[in-house]
N, CA, C and O atoms as a Tinker XYZ file with bonds, in Angstrom:
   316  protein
     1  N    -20.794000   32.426000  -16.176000    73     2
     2  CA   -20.233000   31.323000  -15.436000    64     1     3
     3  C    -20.794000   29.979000  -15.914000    63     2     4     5
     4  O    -20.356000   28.863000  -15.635000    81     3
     5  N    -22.031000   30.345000  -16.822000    73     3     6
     6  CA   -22.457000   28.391000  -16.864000    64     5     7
     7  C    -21.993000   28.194000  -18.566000    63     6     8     9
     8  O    -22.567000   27.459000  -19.369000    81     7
     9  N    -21.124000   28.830000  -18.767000    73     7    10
    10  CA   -20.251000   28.666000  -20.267000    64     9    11
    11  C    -18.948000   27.700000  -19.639000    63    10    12    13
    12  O    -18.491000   26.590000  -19.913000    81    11
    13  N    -18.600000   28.880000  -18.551000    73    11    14
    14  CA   -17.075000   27.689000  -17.926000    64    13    15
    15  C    -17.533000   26.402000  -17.216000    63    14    16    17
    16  O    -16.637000   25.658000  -16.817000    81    15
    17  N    -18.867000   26.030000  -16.998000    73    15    18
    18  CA   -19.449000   25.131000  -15.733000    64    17    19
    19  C    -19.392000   23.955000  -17.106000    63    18    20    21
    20  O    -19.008000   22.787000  -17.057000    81    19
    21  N    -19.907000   24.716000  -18.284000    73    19    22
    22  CA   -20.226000   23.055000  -19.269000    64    21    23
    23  C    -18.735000   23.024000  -19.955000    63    22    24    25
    24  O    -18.156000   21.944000  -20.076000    81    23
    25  N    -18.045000   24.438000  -20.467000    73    23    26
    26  CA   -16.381000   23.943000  -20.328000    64    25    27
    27  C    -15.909000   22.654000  -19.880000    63    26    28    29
    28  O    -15.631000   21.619000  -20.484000    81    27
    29  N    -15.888000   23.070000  -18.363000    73    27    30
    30  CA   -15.388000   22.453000  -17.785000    64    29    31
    31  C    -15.837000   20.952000  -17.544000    63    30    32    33
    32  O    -14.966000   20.146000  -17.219000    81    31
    33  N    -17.451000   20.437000  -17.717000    73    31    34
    34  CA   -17.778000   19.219000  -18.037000    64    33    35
    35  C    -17.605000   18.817000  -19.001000    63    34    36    37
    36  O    -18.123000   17.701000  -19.038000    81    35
    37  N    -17.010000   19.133000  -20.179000    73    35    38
    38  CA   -16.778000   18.641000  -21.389000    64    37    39
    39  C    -15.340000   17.992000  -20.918000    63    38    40    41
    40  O    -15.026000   16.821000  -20.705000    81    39
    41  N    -14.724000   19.004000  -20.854000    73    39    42
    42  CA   -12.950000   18.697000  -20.326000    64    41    43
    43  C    -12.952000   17.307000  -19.708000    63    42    44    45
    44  O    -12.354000   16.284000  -20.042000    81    43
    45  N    -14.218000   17.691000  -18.212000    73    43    46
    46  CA   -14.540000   16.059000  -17.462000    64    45    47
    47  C    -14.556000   14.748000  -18.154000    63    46    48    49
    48  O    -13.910000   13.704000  -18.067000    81    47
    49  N    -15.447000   15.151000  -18.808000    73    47    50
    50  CA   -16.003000   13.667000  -19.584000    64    49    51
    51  C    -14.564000   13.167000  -20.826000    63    50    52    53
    52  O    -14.419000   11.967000  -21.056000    81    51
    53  N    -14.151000   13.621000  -21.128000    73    51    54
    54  CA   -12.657000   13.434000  -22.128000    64    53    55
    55  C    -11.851000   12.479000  -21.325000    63    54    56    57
    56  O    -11.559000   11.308000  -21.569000    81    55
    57  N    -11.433000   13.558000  -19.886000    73    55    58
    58  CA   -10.525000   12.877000  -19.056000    64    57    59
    59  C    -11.295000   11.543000  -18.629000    63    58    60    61
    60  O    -10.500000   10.606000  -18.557000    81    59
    61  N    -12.538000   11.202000  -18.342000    73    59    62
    62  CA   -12.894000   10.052000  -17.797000    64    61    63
    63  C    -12.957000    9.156000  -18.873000    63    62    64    65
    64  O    -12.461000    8.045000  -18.684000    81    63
    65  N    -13.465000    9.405000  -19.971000    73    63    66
    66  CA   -13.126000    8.116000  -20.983000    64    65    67
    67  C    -11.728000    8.249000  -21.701000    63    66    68    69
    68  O    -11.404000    7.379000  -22.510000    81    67
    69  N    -10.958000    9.221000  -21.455000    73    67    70
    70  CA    -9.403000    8.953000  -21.786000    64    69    71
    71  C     -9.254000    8.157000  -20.781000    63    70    72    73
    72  O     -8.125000    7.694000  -20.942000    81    71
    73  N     -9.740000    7.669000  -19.752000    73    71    74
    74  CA    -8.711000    7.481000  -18.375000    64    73    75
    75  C     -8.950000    5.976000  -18.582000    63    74    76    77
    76  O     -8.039000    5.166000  -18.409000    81    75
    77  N    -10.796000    5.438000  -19.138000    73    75    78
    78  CA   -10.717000    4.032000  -18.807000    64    77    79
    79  C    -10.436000    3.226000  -19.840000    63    78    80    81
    80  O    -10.395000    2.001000  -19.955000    81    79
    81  N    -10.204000    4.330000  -20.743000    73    79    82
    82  CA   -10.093000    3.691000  -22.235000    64    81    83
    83  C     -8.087000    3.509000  -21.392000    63    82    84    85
    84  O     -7.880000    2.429000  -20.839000    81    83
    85  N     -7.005000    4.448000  -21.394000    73    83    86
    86  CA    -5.808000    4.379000  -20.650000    64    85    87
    87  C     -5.950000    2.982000  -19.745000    63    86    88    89
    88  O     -5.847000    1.953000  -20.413000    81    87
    89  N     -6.098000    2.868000  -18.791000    73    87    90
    90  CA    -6.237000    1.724000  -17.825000    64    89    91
    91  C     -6.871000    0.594000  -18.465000    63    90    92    93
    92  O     -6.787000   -0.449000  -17.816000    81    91
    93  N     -7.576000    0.516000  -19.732000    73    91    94
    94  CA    -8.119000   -0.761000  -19.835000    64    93    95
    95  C     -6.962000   -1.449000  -20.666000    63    94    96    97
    96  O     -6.679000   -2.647000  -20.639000    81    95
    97  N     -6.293000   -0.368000  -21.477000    73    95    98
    98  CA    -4.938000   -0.559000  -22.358000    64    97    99
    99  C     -3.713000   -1.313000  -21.763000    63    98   100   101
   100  O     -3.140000   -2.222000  -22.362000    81    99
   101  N     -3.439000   -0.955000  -20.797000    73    99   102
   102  CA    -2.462000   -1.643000  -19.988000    64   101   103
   103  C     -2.365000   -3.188000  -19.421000    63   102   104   105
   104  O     -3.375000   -3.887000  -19.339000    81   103
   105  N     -1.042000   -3.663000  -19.031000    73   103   106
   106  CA    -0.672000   -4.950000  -19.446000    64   105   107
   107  C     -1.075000   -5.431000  -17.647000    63   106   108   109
   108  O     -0.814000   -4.576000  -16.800000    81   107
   109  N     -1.461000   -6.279000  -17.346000    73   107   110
   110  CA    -1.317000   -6.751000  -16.082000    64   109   111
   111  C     -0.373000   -6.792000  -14.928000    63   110   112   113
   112  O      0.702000   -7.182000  -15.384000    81   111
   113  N     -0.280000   -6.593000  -13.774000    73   111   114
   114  CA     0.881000   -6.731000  -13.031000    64   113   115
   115  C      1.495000   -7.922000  -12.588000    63   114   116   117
   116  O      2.634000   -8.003000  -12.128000    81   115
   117  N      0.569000   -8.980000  -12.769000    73   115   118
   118  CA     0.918000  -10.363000  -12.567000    64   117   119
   119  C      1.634000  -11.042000  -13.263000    63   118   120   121
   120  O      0.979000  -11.281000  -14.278000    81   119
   121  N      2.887000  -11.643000  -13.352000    73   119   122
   122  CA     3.876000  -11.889000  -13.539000    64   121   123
   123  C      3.597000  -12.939000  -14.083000    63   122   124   125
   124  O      3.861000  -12.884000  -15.284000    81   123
   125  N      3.035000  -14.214000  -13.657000    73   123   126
   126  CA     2.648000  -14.944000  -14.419000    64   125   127
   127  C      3.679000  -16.458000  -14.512000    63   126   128   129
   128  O      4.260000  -16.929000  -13.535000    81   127
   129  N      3.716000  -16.935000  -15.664000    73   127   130
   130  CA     4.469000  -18.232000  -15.680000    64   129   131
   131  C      6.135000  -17.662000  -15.931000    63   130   132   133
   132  O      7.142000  -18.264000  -15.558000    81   131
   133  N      6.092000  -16.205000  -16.741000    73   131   134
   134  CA     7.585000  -15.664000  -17.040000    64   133   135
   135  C      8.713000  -15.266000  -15.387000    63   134   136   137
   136  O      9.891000  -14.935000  -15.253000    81   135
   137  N      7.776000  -15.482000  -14.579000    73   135   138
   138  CA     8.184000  -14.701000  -13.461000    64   137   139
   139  C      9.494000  -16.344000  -13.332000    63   138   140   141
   140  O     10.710000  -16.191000  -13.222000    81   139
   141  N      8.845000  -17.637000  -13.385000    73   139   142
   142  CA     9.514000  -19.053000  -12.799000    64   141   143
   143  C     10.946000  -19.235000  -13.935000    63   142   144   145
   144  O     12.088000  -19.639000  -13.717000    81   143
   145  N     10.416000  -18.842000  -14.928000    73   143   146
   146  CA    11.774000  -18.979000  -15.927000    64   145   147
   147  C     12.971000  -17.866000  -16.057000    63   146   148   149
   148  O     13.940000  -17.862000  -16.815000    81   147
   149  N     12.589000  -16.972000  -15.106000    73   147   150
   150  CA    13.059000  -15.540000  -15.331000    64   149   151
   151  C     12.783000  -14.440000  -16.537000    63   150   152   153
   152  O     13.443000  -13.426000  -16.762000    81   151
   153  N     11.837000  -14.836000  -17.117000    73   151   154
   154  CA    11.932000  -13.919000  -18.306000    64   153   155
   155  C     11.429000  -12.438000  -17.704000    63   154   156   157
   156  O     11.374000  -11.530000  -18.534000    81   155
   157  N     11.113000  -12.173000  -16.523000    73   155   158
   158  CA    10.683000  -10.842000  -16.165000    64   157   159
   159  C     11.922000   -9.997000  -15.593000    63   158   160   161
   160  O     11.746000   -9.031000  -14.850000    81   159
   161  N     12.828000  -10.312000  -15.883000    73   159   162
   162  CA    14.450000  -10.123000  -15.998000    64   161   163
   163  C     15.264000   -9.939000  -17.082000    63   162   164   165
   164  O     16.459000   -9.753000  -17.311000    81   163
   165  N     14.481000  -10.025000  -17.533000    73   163   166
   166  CA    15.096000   -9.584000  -19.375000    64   165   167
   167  C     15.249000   -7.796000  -19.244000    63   166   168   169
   168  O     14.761000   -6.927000  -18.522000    81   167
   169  N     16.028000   -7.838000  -20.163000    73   167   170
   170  CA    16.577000   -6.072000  -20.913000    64   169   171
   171  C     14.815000   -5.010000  -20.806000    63   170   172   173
   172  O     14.605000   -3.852000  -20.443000    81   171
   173  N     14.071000   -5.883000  -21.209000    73   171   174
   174  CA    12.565000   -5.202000  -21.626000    64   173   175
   175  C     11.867000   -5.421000  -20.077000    63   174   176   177
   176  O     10.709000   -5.019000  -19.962000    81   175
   177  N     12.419000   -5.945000  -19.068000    73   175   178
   178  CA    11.704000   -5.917000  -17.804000    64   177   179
   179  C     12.039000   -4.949000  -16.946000    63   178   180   181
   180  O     11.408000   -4.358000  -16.070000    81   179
   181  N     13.762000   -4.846000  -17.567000    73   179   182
   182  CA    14.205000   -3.563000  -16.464000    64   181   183
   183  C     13.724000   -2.131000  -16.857000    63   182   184   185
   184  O     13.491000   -1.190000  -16.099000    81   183
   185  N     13.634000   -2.180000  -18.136000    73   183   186
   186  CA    13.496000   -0.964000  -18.774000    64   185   187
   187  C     11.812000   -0.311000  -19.183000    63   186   188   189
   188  O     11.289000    0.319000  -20.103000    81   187
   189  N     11.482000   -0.811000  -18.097000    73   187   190
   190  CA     9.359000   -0.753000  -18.698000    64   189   191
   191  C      9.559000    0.745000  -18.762000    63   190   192   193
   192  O      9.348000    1.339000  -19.819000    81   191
   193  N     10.007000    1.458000  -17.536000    73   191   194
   194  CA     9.595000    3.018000  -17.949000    64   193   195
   195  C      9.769000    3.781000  -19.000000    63   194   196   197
   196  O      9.289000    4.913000  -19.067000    81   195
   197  N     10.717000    3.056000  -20.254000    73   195   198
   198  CA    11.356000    3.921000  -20.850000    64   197   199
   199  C     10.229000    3.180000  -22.818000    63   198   200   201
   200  O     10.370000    3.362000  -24.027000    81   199
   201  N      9.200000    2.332000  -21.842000    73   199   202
   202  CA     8.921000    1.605000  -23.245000    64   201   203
   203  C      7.394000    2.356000  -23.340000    63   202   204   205
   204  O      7.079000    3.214000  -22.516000    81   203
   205  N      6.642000    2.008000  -24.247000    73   203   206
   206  CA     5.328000    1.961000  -24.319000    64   205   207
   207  C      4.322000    1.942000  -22.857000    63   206   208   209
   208  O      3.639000    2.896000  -22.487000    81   207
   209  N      4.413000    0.841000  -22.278000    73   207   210
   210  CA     4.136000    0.701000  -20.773000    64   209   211
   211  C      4.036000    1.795000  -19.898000    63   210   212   213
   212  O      2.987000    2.073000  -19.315000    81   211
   213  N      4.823000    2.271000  -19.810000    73   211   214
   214  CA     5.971000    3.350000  -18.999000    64   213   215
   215  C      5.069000    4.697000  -19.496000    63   214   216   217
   216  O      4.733000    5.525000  -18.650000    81   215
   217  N      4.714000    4.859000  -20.860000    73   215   218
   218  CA     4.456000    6.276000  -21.056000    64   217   219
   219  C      2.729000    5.921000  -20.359000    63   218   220   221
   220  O      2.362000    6.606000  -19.404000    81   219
   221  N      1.706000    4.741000  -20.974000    73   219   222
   222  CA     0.699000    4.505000  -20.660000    64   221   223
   223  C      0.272000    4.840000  -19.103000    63   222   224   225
   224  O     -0.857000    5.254000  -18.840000    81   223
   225  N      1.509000    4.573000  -17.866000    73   223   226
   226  CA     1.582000    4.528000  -16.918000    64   225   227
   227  C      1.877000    6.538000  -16.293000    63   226   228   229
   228  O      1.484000    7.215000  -15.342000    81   227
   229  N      2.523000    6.702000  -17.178000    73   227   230
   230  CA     2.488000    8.370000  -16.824000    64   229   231
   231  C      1.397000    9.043000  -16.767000    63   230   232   233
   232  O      0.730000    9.664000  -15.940000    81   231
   233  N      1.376000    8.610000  -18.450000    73   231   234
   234  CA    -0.108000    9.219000  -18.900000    64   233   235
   235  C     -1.212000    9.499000  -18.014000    63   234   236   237
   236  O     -1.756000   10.594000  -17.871000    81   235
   237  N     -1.587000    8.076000  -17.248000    73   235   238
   238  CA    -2.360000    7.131000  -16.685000    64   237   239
   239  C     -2.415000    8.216000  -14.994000    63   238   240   241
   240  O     -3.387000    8.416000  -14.267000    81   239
   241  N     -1.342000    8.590000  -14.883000    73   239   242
   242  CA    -1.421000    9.398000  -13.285000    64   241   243
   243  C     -1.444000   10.552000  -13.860000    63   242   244   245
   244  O     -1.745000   11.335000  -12.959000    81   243
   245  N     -1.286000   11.219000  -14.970000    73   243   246
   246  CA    -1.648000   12.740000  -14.797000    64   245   247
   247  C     -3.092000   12.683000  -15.100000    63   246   248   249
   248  O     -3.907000   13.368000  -14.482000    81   247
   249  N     -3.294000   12.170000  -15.699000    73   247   250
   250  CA    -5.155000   12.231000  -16.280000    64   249   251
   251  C     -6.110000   11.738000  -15.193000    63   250   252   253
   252  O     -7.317000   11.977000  -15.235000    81   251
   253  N     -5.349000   10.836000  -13.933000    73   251   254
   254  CA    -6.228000   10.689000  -12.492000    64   253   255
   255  C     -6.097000   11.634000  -12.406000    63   254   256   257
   256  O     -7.090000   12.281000  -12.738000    81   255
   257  N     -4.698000   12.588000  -11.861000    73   255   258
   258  CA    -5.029000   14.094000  -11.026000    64   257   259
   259  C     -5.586000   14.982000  -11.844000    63   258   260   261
   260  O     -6.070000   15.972000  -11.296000    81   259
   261  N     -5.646000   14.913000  -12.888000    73   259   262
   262  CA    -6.678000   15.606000  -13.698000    64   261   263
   263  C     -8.270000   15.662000  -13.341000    63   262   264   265
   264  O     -8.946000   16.658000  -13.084000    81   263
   265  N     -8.570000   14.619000  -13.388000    73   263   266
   266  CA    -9.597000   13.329000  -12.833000    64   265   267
   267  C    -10.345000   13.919000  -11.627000    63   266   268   269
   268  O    -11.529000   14.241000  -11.721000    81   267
   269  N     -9.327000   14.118000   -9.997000    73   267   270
   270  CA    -9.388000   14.741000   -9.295000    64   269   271
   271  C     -9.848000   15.977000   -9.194000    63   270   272   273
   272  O    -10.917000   16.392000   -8.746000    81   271
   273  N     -8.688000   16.676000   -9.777000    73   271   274
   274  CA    -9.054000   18.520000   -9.656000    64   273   275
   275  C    -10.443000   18.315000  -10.187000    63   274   276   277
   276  O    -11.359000   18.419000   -9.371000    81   275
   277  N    -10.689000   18.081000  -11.249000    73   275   278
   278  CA   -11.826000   18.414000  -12.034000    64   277   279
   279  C    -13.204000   18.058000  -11.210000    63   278   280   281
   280  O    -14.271000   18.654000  -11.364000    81   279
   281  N    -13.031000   17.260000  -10.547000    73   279   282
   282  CA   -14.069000   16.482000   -9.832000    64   281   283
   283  C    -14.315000   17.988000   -8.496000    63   282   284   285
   284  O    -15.231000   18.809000   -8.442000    81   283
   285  N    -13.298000   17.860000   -7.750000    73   283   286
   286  CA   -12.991000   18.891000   -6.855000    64   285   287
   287  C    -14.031000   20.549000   -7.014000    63   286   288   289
   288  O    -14.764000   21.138000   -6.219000    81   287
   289  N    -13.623000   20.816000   -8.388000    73   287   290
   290  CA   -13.600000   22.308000   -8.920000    64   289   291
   291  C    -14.855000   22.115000   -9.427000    63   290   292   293
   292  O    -15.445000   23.180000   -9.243000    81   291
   293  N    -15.741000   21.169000  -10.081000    73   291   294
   294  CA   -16.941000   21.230000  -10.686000    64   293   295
   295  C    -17.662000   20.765000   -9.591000    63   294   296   297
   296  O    -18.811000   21.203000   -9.646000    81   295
   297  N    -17.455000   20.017000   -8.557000    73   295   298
   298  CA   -18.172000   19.912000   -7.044000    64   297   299
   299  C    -18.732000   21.665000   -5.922000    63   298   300   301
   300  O    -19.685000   21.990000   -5.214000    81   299
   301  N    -17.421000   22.305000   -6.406000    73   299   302
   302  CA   -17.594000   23.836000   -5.867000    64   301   303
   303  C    -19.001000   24.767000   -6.515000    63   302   304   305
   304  O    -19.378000   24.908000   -7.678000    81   303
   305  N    -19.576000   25.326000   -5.161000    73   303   306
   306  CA   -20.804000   26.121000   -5.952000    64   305   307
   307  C    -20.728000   26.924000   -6.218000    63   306   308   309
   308  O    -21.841000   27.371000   -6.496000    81   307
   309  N    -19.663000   27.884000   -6.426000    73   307   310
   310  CA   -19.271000   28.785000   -7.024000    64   309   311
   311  C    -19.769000   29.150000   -8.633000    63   310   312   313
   312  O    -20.196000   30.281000   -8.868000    81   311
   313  N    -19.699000   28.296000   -9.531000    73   311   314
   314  CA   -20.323000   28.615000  -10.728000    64   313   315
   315  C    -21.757000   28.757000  -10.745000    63   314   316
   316  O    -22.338000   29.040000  -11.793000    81   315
């Protein structure tokens, strides 16, 4: 069991610096000066999910619940 216990902290530590390295990558939510001219209305504003953004942002919630379980399951005293 303490083969799957450091497994499984290896796995940990990946997901946590995939996650802040992910979140530090990403663009701000603040709209900014484009919001007054409309440019956050453009073709590329409607379509964030389908761009770069969009995958960062997927990515970004499976690797929290990843994040989670892992936290969860290596908290258990079972191993």
């Amino acid at each position: 069991m303490g083969a799957l216990r450091v497994a499984l902290t290896i796995v940990f530590i990946i997901v946590c610096v995939s996650l802040v390295v992910l979140v530090l990558m990403q663009e701000g939510k603040a709209a900014g000066l484009g919001a007054i001219s409309g440019a956050a209305e453009s073709y590329w504003g409607k379509n964030k999910a389908r761009s770069m953004e969009g995958l960062l942002v997927r990515i970004t919630k499976i690797l929290a619940f990843s994040f989670i379980a892992l936290a969860l399951v290596l908290n258990l005293n079972v191993f």
